[in-house]
MARKEDREN-274345 format. One record per residue (C-alpha): x, z, y. Coordinates in nm, 3 decimals, padded with zeros to 5 digits. Layout:
<nodes>
> east_up_north
> X_Z_Y
...
</nodes>
This chain:
<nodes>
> east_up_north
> -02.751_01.449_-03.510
> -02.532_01.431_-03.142
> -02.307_01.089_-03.109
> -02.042_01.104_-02.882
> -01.938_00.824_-02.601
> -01.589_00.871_-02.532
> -01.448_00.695_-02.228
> -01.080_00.690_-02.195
> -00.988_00.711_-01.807
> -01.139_00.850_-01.501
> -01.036_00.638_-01.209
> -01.332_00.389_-01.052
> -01.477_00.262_-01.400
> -01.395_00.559_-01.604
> -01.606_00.763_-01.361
> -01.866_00.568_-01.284
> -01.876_00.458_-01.667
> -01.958_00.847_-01.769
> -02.184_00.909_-01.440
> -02.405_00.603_-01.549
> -02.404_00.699_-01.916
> -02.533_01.026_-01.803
> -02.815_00.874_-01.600
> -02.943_00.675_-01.939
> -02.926_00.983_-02.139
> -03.133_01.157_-01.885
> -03.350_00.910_-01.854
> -03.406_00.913_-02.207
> -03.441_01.337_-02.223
> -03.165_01.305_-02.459
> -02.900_01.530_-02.299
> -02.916_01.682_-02.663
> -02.818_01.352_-02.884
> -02.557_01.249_-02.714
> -02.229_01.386_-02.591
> -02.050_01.175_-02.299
> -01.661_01.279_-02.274
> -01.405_01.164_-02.012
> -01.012_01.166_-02.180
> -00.752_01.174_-01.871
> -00.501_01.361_-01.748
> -00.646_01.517_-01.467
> -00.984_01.546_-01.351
> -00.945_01.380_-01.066
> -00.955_01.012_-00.919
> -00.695_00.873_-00.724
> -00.775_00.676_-00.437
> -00.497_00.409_-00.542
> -00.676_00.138_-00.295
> -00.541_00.404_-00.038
> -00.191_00.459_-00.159
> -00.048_00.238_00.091
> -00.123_00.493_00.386
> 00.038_00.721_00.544
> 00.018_01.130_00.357
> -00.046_00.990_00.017
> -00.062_01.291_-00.201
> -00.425_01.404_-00.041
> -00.534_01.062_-00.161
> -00.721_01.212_-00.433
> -01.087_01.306_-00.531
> -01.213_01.626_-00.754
> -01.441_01.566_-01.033
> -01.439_01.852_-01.240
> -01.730_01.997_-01.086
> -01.893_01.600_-01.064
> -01.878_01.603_-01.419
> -01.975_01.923_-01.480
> -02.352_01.908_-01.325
> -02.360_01.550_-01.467
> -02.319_01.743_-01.834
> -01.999_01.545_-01.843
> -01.731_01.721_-02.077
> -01.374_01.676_-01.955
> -01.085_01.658_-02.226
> -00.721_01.647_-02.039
> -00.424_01.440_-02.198
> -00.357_01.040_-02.248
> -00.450_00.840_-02.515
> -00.168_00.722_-02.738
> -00.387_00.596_-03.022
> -00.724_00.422_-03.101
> -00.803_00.460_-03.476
> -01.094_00.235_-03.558
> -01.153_00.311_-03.924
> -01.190_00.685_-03.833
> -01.342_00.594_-03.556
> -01.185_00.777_-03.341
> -00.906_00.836_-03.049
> -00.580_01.030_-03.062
> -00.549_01.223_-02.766
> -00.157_01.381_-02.590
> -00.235_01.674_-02.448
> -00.019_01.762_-02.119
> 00.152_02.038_-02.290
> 00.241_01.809_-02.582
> -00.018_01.877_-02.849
> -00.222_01.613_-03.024
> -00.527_01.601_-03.115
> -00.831_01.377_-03.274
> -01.119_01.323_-03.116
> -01.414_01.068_-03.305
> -01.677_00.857_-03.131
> -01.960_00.668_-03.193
> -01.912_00.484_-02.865
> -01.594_00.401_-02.716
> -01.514_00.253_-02.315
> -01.199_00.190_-02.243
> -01.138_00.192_-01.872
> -00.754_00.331_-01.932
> -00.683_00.088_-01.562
> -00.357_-00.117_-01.503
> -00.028_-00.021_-01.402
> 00.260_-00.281_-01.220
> 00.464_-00.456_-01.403
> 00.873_-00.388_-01.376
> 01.031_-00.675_-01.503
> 01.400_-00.674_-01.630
> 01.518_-00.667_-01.303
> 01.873_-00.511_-01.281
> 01.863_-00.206_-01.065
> 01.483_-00.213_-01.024
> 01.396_00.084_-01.233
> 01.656_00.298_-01.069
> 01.626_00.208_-00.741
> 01.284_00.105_-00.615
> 01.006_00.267_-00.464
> 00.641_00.168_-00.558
> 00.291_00.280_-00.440
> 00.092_00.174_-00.708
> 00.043_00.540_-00.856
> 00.014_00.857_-00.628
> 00.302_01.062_-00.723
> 00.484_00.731_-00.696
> 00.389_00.694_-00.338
> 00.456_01.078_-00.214
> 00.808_01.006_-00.373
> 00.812_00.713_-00.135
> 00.647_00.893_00.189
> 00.908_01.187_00.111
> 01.191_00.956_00.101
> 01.097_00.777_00.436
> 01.111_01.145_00.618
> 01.376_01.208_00.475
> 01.551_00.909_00.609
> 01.556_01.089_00.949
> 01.831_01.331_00.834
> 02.075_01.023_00.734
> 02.297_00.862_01.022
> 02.133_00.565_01.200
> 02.267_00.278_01.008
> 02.106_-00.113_00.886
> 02.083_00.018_00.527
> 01.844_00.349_00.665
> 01.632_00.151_00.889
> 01.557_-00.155_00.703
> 01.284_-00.134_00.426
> 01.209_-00.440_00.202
> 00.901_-00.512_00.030
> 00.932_-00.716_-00.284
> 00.584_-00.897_-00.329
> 00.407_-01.063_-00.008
> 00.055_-01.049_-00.213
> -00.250_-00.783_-00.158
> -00.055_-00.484_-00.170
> 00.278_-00.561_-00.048
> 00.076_-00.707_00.274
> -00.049_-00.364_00.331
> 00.223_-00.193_00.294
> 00.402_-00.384_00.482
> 00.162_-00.378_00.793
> 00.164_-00.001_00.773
> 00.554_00.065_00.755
> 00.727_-00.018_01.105
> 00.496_00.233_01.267
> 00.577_00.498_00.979
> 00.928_00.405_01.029
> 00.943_00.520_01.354
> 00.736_00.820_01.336
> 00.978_00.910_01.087
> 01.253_00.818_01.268
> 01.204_00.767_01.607
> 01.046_00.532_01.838
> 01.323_00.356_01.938
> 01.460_00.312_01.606
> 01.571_-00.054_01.526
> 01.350_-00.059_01.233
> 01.343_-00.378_01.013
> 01.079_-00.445_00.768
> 01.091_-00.775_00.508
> 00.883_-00.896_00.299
> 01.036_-01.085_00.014
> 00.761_-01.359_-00.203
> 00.848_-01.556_-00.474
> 00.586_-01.800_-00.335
> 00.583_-02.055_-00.103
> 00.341_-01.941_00.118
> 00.259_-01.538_00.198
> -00.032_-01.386_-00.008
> -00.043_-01.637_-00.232
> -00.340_-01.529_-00.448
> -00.554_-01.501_-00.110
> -00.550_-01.833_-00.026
> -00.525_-02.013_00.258
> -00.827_-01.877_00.441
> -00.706_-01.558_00.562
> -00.365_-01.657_00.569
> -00.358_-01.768_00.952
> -00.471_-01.414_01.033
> -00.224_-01.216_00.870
> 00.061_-01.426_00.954
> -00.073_-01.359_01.345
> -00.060_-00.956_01.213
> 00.270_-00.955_01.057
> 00.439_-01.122_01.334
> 00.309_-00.900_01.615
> 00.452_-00.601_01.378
> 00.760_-00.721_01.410
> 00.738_-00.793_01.009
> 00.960_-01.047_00.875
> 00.879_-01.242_00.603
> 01.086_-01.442_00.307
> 00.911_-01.713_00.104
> 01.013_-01.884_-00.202
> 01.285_-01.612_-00.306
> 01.246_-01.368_-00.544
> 01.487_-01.065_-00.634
> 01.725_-01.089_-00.884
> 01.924_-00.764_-00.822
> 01.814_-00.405_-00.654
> 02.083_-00.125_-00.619
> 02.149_00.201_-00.431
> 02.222_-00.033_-00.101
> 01.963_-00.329_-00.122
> 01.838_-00.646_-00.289
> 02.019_-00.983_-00.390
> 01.819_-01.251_-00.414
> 01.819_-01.562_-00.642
> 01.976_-01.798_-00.319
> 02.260_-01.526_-00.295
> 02.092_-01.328_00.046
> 02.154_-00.966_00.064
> 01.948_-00.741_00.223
> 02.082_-00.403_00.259
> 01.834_-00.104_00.302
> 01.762_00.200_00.128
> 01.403_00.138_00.119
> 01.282_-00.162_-00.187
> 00.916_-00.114_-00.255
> 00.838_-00.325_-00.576
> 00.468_-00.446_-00.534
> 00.451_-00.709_-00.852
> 00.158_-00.821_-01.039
> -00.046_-00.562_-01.240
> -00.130_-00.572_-01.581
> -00.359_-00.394_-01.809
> -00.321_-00.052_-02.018
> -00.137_-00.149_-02.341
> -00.432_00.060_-02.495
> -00.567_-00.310_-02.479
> -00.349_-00.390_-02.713
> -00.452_-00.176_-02.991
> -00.757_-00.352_-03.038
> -00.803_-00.685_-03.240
> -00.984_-00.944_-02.961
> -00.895_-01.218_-02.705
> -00.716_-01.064_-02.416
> -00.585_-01.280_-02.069
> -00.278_-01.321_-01.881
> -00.264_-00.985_-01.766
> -00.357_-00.799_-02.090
> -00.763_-00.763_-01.989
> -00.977_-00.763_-02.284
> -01.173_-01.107_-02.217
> -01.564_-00.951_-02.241
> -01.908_-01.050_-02.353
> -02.204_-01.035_-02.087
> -02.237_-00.673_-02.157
> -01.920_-00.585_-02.147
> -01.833_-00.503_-02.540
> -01.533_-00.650_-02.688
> -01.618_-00.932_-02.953
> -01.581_-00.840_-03.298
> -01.589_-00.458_-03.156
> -01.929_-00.377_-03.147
> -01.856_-00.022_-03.071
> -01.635_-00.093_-02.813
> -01.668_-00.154_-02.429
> -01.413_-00.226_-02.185
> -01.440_-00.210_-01.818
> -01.239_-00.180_-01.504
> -00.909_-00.297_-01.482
> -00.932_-00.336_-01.864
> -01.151_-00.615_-01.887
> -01.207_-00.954_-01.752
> -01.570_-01.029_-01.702
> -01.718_-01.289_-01.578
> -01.910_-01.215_-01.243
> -02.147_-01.532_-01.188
> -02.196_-01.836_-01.336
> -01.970_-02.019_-01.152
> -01.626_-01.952_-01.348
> -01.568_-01.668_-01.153
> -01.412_-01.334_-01.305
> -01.343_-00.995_-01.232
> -00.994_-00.922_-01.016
> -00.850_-00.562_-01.037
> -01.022_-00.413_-00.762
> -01.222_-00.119_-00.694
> -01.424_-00.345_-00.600
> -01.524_-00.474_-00.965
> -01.425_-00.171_-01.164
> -01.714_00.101_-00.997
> -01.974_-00.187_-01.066
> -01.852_-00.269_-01.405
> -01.809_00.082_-01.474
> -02.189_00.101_-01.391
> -02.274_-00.148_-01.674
> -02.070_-00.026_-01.912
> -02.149_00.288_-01.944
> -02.541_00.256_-01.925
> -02.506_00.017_-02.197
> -02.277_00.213_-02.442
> -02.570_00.481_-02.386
> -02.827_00.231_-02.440
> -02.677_00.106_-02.774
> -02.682_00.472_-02.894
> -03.037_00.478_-02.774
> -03.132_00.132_-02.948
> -03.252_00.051_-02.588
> -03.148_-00.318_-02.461
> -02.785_-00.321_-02.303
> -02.786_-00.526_-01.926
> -02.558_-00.835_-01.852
> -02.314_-00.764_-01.565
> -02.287_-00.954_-01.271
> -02.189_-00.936_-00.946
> -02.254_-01.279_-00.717
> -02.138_-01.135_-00.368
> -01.740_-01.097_-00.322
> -01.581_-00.953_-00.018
> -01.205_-00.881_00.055
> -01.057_-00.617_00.339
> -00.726_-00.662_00.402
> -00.576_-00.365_00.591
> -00.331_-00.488_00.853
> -00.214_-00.171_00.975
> -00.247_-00.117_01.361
> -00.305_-00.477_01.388
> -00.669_-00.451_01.265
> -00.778_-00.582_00.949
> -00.915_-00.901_00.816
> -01.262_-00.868_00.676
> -01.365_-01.192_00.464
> -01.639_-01.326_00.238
> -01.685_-01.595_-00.075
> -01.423_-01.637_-00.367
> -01.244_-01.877_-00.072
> -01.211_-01.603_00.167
> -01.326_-01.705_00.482
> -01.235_-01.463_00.799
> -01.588_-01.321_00.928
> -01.425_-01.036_01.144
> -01.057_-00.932_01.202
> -00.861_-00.702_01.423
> -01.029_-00.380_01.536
> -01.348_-00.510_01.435
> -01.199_-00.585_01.066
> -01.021_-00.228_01.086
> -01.367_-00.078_01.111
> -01.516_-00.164_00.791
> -01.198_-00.148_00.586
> -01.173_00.252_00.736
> -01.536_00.227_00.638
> -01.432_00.095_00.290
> -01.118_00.373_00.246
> -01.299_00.706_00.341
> -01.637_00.671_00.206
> -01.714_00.341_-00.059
> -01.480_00.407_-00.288
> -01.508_00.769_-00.331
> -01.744_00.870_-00.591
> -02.084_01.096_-00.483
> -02.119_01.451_-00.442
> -02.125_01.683_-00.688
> -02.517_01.684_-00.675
> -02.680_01.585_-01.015
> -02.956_01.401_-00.874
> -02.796_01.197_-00.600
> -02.480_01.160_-00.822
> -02.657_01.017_-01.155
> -02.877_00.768_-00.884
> -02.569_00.611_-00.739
> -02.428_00.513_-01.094
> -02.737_00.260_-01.111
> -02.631_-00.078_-01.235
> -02.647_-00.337_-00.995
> -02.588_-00.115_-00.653
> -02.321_-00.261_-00.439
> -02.163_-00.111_-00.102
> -02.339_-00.286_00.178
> -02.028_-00.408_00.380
</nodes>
């Protein structure tokens, strides 16, 4: 009798979730006994790490054909529904259909998406880059500015969120300003934090080193304001300051798939299902979570997964090998993953390469720039469409050696 694994998502986890399944089933000879499905809309994984840079809609990677001499099956549509008494998911197809679609074995690795608070205006009138048609909207927009007459409002852009993303973005626009515009456009950027200090979940460590960045940009920076108003000519914030540009990109915190929700278990701050060892959900035996999804802990030092690619292709490893293995009443493996890096892109500055949960600097500048080009066109992008070399690199416990 076949049982089905059905993961829900194909970004980092969601493909290396099926790819690792795979490589336990073949393992095992059992290509026959069990069925490994992927449930997205597209078969394709979006390089959202890159969405920052310049071109965005070619920041994308095929996997139909991946998946297809990996004897993955591909179903297209969203989720809307987990059913646990069936058990089973119900799927939104793209043209509107529904339909139901039972497992045995189910991984959610459905990602994260920003949040948009009630912000007035915010909806309407800002930009984001946290999905890819999101950011071609954006990169369309900014060439498009060249056709409008040079004013404050066209050549200011403001970045609401000074943290990971909203660094990078911001170290990447006053050069794509004026290619867009020209290079002796009086181009502003600003980057507005509700924090006292800029990249405030980085920590002081690498902080020296992209003020140093920002400032040589020409990037300004606002600390301990947040937005409390966006419309079609800027941002007010809470102290009354008005910025006026035609360019807010929102850059908030992220929180996980409300899929999460559906399912009866502890869950953290940002919606992340809160993990055993092995990545099931407690008191969901049948269930596994991973990616963005989940919050795992990586060592035994109190340290937990961050919503990175970072985390999600290694927990994506462990997760699906070990919904596989509890098909194949073989022993599941307890994820964990000691070494942390972070690779801050700081545009034509360089980049700040750093090590340990504090961050310290190891290399920065064109040194740093190196690895995190490194990082952005090879790492993160899953293996060729080879069955052999592709089921190998969905091992649990390989890292990227940077």
């Amino acid at each position: 009798m076949q049982t089905r694994i059905v993961i829900i998502g194909a970004g980092f986890a969601g493909t290396m979730s099926a790819l690792s399944a795979a490589r336990l089933r073949d393992a095992y000879g059992a290509e026959d006994g069990i069925e490994i499905v992927v449930v997205a809309p597209e078969p394709v994984l979006n390089m959202r790490p890159r969405l920052y840079e310049d071109d965005p809609a070619q920041m994308s990677a095929p996997l139909e054909e991946l998946f297809r001499v990996t004897g993955v099956r591909f179903v297209e549509g969203c989720v809307r529904t987990i059913n646990k008494s069936a058990p089973a998911v119900i799927i939104e197809q793209n043209n509107g259909e529904q339909i139901t679609l039972g497992y045995d074995r189910l991984i959610l690795a459905a990602g994260s998406r920003v949040v948009h608070p009630p912000i007035p205006g915010l909806s309407e009138h800002c930009f984001s880059v946290d999905q890819r048609h999101e950011a071609h909207e954006l990169w369309q927009h900014i060439h498009e500015l060249a056709e409008q007459p040079v004013s404050e409002q066209r050549d200011t852009v403001v970045i609401a969120g000074g943290g990971f993303t909203g660094i990078e973005t911001a170290a990447e626009m006053p050069q794509r300003l004026r290619t867009a515009l020209g290079k002796d456009a009086n181009v502003r950027v600003v980057v507005v934090e509700r924090a006292e200090a800029i990249g405030p979940d980085l920590g002081p460590g690498p902080r020296p080193v992209i003020e140093e960045a920002l400032s040589s940009l020409g990037v300004e920076w606002m600390l301990g304001k947040a937005v409390t108003k966006v419309d079609a000519t800027g941002v007010t914030l809470e102290d009354g300051t008005r910025i006026l540009s035609k360019t807010v990109i929102w850059t908030g915190g992220l929180r996980a798939t409300p899929l999460t929700e559906q399912i009866e278990a502890p869950r953290d701050e940002l919606g992340r299902l809160v993990v055993e060892h092995d990545l099931r959900v407690p008191g969901n035996p049948e269930i596994f979570a991973t990616g963005d999804a989940a919050s795992a802990a990586t060592d035994n030092d109190g340290h937990r997964t961050l919503m990175s690619c970072q985390h999600a292709m290694p927990l994506g490893r462990f997760a699906g090998h070990n919904a596989a293995a509890d098909l194949l009443c073989a022993p599941t493996m307890s994820y964990s993953q000691e070494r942390y890096v972070t690779c801050l892109d700081l545009g034509p500055w360089g980049a700040a390469f750093c090590e340990g949960w504090d961050r310290k600097v190891m290399l920065s500048g064109s040194a740093g720039k190196k690895i995190k080009e490194e990082i952005n066109s090879t790492y993160i992008y899953p293996p060729k469409a080879e069955r052999e070399a592709a089921l190998a690199a969905a091992k649990p416990g390989i890292t990227a050696d940077v």
